[in-house]
N, CA, C and O atoms as a GROMACS GRO file, in nm:
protein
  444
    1UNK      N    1  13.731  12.000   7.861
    1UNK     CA    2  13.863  11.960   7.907
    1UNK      C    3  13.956  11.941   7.788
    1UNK      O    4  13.894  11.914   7.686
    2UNK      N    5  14.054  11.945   7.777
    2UNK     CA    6  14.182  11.958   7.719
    2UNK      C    7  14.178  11.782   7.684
    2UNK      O    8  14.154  11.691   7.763
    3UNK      N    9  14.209  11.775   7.547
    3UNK     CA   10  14.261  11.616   7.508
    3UNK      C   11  14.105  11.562   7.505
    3UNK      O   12  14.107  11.439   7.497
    4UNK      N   13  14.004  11.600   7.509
    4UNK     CA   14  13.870  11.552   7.527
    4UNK      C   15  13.807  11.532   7.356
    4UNK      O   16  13.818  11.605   7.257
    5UNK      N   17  13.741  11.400   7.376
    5UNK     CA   18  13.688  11.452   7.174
    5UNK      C   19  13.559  11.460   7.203
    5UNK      O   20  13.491  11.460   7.306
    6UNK      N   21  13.534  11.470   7.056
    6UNK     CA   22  13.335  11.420   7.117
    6UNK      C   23  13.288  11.319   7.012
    6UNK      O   24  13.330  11.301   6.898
    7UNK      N   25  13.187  11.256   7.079
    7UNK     CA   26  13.142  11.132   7.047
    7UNK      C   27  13.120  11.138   6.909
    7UNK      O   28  13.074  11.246   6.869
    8UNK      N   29  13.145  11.029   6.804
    8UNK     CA   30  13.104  11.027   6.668
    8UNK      C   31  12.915  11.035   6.690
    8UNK      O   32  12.833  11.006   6.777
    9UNK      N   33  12.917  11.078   6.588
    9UNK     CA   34  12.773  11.088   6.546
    9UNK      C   35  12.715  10.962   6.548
    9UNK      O   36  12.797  10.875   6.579
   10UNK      N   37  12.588  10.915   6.524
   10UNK     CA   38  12.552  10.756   6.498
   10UNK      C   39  12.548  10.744   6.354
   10UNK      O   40  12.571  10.641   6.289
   11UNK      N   41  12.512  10.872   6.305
   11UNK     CA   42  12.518  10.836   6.118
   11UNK      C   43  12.647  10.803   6.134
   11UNK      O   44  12.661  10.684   6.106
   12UNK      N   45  12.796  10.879   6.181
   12UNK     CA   46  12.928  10.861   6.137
   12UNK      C   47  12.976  10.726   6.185
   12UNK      O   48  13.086  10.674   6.163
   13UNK      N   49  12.847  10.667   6.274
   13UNK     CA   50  12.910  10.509   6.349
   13UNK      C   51  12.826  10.404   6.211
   13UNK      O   52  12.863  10.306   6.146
   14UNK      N   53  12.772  10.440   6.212
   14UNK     CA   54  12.660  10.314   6.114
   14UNK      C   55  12.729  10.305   5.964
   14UNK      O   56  12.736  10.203   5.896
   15UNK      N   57  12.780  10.446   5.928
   15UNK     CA   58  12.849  10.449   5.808
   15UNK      C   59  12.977  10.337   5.851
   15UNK      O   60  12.997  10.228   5.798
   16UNK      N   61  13.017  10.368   5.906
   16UNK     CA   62  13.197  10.298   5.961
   16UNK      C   63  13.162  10.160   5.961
   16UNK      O   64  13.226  10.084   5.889
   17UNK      N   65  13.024  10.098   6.066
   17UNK     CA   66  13.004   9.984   6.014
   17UNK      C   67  12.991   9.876   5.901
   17UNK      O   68  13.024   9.758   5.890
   18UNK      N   69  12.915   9.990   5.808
   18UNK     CA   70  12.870   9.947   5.703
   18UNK      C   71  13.010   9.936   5.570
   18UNK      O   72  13.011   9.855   5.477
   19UNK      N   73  13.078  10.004   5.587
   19UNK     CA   74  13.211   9.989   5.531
   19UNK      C   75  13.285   9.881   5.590
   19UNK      O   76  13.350   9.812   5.511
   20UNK      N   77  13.289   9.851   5.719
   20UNK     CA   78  13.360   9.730   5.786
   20UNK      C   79  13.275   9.600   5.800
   20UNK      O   80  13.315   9.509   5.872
   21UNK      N   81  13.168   9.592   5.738
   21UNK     CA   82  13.082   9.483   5.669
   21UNK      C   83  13.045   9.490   5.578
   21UNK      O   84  12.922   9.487   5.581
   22UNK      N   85  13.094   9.503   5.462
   22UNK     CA   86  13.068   9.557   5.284
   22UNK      C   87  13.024   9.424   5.276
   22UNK      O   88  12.908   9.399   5.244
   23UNK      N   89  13.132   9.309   5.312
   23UNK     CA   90  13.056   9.180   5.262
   23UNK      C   91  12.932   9.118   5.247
   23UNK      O   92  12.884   9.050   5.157
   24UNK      N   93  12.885   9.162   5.368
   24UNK     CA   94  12.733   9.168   5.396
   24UNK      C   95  12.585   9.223   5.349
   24UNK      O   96  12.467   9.190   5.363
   25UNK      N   97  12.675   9.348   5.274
   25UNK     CA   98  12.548   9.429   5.215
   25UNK      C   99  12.462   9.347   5.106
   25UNK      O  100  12.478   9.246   5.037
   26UNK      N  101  12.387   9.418   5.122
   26UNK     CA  102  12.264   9.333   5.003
   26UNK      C  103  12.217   9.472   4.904
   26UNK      O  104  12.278   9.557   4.839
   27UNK      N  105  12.083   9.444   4.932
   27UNK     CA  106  11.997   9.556   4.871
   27UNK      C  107  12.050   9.677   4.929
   27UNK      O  108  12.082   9.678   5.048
   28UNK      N  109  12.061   9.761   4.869
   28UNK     CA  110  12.080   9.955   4.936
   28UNK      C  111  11.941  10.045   4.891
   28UNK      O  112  11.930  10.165   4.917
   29UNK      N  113  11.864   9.984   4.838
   29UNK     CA  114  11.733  10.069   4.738
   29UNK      C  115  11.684  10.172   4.868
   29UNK      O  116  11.665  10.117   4.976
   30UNK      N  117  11.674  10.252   4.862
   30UNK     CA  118  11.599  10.353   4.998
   30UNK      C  119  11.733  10.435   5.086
   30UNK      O  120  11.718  10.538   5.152
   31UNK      N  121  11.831  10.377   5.072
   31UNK     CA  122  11.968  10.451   5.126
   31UNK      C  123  12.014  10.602   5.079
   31UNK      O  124  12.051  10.612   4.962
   32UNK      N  125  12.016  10.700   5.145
   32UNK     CA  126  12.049  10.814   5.148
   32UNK      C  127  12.202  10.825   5.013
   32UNK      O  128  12.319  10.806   5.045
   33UNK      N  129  12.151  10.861   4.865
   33UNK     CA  130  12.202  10.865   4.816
   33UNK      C  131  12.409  10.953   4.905
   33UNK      O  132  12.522  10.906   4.895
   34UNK      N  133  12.365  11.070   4.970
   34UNK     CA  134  12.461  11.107   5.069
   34UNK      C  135  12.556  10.982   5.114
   34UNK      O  136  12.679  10.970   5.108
   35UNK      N  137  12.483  10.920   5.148
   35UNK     CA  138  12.532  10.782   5.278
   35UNK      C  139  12.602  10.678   5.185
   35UNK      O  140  12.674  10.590   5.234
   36UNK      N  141  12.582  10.688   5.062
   36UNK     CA  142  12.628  10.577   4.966
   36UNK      C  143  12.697  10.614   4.935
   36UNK      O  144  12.771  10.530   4.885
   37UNK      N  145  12.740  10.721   4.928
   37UNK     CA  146  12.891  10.813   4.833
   37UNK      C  147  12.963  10.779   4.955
   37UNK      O  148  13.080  10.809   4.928
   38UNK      N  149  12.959  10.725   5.097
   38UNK     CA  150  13.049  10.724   5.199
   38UNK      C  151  13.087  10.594   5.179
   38UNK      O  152  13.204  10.556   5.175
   39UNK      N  153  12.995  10.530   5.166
   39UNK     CA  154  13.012  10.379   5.163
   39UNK      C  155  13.086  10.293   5.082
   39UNK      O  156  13.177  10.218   5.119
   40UNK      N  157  13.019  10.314   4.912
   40UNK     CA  158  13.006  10.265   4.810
   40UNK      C  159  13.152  10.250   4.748
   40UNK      O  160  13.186  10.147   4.690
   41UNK      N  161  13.267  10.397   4.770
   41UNK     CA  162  13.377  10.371   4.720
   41UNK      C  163  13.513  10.303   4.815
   41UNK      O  164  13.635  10.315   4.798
   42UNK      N  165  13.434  10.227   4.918
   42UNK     CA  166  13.518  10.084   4.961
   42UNK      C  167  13.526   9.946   4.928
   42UNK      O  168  13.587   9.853   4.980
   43UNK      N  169  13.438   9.953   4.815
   43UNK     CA  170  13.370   9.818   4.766
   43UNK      C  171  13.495   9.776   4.679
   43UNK      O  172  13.560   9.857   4.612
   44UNK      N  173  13.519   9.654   4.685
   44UNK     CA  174  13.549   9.583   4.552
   44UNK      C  175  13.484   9.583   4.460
   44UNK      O  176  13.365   9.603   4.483
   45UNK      N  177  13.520   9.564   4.326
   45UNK     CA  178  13.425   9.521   4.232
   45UNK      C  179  13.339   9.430   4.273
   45UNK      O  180  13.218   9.451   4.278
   46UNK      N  181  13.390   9.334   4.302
   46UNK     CA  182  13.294   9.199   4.330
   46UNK      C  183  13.187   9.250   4.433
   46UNK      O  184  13.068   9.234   4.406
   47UNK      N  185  13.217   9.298   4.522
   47UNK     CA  186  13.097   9.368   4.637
   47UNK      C  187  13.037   9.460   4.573
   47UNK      O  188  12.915   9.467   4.585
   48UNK      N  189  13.084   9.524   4.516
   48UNK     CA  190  12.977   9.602   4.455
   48UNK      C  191  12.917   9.555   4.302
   48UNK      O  192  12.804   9.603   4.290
   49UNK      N  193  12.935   9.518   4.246
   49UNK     CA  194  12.878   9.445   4.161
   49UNK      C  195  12.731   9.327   4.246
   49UNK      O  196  12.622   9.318   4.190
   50UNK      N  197  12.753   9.274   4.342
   50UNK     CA  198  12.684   9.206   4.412
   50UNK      C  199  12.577   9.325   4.441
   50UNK      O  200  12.473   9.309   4.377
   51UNK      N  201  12.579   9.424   4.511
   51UNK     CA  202  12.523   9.514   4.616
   51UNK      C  203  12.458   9.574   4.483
   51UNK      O  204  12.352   9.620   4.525
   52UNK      N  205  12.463   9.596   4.361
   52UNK     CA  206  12.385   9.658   4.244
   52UNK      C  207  12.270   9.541   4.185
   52UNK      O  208  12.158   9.570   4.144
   53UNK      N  209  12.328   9.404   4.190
   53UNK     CA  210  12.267   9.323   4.102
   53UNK      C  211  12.111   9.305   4.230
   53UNK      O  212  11.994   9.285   4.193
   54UNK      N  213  12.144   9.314   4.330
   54UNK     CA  214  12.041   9.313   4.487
   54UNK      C  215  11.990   9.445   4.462
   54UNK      O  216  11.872   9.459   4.494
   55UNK      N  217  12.050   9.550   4.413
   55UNK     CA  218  11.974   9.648   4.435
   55UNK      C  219  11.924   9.736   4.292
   55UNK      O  220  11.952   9.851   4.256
   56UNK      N  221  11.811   9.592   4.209
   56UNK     CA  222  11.807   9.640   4.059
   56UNK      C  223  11.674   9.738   4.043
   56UNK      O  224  11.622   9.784   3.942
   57UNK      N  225  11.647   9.747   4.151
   57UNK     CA  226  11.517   9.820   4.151
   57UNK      C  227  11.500   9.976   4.174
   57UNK      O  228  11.399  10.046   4.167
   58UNK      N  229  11.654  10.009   4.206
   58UNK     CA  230  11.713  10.117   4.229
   58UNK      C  231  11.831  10.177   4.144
   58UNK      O  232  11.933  10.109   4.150
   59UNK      N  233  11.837  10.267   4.082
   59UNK     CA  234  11.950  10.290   4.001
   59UNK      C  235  12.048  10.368   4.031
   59UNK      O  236  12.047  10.491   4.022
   60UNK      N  237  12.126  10.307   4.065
   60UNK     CA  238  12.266  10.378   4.172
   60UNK      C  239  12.400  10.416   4.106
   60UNK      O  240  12.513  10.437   4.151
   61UNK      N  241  12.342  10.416   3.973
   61UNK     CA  242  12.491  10.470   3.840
   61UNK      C  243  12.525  10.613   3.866
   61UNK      O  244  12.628  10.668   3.827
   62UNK      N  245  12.427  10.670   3.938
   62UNK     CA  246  12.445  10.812   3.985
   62UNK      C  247  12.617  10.840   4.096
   62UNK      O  248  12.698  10.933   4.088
   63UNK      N  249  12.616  10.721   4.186
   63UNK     CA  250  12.680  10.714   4.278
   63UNK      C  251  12.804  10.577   4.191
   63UNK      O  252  12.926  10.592   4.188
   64UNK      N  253  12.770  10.520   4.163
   64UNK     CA  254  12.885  10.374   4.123
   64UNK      C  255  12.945  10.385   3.993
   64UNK      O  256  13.045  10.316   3.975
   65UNK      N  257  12.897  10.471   3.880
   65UNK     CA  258  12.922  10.497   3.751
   65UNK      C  259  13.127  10.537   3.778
   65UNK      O  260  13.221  10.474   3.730
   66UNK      N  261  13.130  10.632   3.848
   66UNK     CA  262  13.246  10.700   3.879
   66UNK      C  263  13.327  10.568   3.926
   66UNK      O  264  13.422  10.526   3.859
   67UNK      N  265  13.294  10.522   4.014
   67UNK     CA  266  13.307  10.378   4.074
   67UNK      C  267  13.368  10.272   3.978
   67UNK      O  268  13.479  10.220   3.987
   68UNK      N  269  13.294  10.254   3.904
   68UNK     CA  270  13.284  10.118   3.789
   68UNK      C  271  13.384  10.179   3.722
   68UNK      O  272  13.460  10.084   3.705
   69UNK      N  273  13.452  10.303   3.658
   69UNK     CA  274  13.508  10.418   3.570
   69UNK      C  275  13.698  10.369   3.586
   69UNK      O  276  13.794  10.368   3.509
   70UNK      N  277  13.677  10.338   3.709
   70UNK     CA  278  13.798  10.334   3.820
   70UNK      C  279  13.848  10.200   3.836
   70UNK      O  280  13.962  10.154   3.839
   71UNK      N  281  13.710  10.140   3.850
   71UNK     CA  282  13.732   9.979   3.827
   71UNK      C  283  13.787   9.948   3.703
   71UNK      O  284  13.895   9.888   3.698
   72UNK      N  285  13.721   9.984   3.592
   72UNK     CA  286  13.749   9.953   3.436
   72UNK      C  287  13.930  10.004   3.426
   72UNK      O  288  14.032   9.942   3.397
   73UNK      N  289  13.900  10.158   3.470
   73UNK     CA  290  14.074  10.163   3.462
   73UNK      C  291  14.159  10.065   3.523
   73UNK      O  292  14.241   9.995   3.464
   74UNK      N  293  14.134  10.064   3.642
   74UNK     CA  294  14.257   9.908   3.725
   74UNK      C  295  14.277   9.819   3.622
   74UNK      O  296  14.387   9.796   3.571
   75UNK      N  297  14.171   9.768   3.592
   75UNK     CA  298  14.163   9.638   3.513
   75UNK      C  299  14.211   9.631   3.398
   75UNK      O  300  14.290   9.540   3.374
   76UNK      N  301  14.181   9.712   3.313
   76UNK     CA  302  14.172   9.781   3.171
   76UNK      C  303  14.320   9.812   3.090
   76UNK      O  304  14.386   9.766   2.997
   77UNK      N  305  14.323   9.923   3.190
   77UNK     CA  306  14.448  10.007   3.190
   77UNK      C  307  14.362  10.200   3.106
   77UNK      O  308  14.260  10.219   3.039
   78UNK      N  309  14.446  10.274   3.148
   78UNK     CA  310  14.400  10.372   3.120
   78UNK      C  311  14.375  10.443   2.966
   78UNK      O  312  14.303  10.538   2.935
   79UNK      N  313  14.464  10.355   2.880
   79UNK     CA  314  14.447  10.361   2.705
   79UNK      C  315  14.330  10.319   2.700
   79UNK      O  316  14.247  10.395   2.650
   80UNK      N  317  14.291  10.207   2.742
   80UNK     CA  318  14.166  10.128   2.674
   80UNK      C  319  14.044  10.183   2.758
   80UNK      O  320  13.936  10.129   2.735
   81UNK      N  321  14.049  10.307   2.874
   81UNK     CA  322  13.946  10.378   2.934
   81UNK      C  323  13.927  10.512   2.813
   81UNK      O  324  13.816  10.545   2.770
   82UNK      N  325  14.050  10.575   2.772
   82UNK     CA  326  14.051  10.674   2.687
   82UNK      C  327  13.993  10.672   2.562
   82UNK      O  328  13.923  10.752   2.501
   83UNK      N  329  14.055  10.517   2.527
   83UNK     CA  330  13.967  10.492   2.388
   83UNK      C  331  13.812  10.467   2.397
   83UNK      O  332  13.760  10.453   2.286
   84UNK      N  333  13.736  10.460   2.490
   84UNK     CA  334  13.573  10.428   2.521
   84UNK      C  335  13.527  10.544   2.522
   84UNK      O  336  13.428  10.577   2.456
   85UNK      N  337  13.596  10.625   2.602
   85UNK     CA  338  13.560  10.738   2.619
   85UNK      C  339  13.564  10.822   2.459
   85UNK      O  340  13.456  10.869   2.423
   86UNK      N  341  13.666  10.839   2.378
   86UNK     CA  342  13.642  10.875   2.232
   86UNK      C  343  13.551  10.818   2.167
   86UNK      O  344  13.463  10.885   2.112
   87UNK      N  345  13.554  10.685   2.161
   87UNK     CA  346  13.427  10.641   2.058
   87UNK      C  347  13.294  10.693   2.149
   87UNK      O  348  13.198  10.719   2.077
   88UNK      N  349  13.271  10.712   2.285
   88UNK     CA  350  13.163  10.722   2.318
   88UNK      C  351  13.125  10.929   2.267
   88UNK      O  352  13.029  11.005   2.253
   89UNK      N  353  13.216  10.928   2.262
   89UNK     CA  354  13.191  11.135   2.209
   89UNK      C  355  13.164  11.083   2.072
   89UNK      O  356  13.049  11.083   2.027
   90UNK      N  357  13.274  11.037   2.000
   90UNK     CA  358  13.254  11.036   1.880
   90UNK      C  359  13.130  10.981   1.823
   90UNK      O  360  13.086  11.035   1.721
   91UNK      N  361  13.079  10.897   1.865
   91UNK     CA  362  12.941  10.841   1.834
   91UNK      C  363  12.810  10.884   1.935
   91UNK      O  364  12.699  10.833   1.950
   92UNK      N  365  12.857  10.971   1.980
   92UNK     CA  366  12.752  11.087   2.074
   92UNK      C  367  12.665  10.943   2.160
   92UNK      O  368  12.546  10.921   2.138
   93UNK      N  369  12.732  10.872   2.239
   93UNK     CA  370  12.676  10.781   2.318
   93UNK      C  371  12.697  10.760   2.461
   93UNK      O  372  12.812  10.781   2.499
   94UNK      N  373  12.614  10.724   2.546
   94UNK     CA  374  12.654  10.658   2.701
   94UNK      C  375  12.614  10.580   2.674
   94UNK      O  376  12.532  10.544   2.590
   95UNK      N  377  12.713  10.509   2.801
   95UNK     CA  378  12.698  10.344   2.846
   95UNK      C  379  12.750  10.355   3.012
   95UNK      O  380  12.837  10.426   3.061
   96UNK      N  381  12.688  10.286   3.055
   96UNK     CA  382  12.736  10.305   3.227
   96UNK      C  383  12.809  10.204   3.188
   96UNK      O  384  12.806  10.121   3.098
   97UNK      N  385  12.923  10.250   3.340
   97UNK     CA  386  13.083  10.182   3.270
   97UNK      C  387  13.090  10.060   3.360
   97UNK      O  388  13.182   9.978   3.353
   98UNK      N  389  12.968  10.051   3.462
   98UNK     CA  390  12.940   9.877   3.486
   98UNK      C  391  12.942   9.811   3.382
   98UNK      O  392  13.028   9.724   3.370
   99UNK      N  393  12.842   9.836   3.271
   99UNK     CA  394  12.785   9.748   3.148
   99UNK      C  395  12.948   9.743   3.101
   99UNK      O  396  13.011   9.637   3.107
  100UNK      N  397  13.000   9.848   3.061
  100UNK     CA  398  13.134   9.814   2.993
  100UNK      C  399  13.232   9.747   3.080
  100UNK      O  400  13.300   9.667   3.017
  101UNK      N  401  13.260   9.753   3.199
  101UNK     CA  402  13.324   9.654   3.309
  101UNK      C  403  13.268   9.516   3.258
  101UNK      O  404  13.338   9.446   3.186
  102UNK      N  405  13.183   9.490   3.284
  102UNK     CA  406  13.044   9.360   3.266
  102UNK      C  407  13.119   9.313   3.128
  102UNK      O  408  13.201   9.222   3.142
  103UNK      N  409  13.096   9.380   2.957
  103UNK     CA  410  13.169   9.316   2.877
  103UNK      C  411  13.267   9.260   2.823
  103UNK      O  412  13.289   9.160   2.754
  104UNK      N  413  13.358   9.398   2.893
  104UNK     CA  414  13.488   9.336   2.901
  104UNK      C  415  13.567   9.283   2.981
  104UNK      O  416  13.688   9.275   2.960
  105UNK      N  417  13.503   9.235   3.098
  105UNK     CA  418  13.527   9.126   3.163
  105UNK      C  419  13.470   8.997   3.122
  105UNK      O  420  13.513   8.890   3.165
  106UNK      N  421  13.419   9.002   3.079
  106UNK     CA  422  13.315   8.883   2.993
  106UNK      C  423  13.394   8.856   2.856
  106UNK      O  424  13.426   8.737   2.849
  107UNK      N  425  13.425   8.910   2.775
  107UNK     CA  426  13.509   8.887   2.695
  107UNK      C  427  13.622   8.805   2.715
  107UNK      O  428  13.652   8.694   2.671
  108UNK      N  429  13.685   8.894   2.800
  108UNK     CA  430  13.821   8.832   2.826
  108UNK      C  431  13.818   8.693   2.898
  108UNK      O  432  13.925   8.635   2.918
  109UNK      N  433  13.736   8.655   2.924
  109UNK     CA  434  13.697   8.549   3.037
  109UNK      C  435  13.666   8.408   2.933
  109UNK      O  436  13.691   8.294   2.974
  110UNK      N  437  13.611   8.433   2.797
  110UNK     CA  438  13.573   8.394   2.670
  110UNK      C  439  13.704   8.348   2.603
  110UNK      O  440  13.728   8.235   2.561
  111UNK      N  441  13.772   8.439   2.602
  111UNK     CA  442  13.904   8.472   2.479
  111UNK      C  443  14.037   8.369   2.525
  111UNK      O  444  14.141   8.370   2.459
   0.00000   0.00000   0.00000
């Protein structure tokens, strides 16, 4: 029929939930790396920072790195993302940009 939809999926309902209860999340360890890229970039820092420190048994920088990248810029500003990013070529290094969120929020919190 005309004007008719069709029913969301239950993955596409459980995802929707799980974004409209971020507060709630805990551990994610066993979660469909897929399902976390839906989820993961509704988080606050603070929720997601929570939802990583619960879920240390699992390493989810695969999915939150980009995440944290974005966070650091808001916060940061985009000079002081550019300059990490040079010293990190220039000194042929990574650092997941939680840990660098993590310090320099910690710093400044100090200072």
């Amino acid at each position: 029929m005309v004007g008719e939809r069709e029913a969301p999926s239950l993955v596409k309902l459980c995802i929707e939930t799980a974004i409209a209860n971020l507060r709630y999340l805990g551990a994610v360890g066993g979660v469909g790396e897929h399902l976390l890229q839906e989820i993961l970039p509704h988080c606050t820092a603070d929720q997601l920072m929570h939802i990583e420190k619960l879920s240390e048994d699992s390493d989810l920088s695969s999915v939150t790195n980009d995440l944290w990248k974005r966070f650091y810029r808001q916060q940061f500003g985009e000079d002081s993302e550019k300059l990490v990013i040079r010293r990190m070529e220039k000194n042929k290094v990574f650092f997941k940009w939680r840990h660098l969120y993590e310090v320099r929020s910690f710093v400044l919190n100090i200072s």
